[in-house]
C-alpha angles and dihedrals in degrees: 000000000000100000103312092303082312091306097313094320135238084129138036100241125054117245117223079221093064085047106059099041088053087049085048098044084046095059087042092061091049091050094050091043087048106054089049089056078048108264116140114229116187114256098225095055086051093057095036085062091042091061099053089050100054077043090055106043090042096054087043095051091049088061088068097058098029111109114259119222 
């Protein structure tokens, strides 16, 4: 599927940054689904991935407004 869009678009190549936030907010997502079907996820690990995922959409956002060269 080309990459996913070229991991979601607004440039032509994908960034590693764009990856691994989309990995963390993955595992996010299962942890969340599993501790409602009763599965306990350790809460630490939860947060750990959460950060990276408010890291890595924040950094990504400030691409956006950050000056080209």
């Amino acid at each position: 599927m080309n990459f996913i869009s070229t991991m979601l678009s607004d440039s032509t190549a994908v960034s590693s940054k764009r990856v691994i936030t989309l990995l963390a907010f993955i595992v996010c997502a299962s942890a969340f689904v599993s501790s409602i079907i009763g599965y306990h996820v350790d809460s630490k690990l939860f947060d750990s991935m959460m950060y990276i995922v408010i890291a890595g959409l924040s950094l990504t956002a400030s691409e956006k407004f950050a000056p080209t060269k």
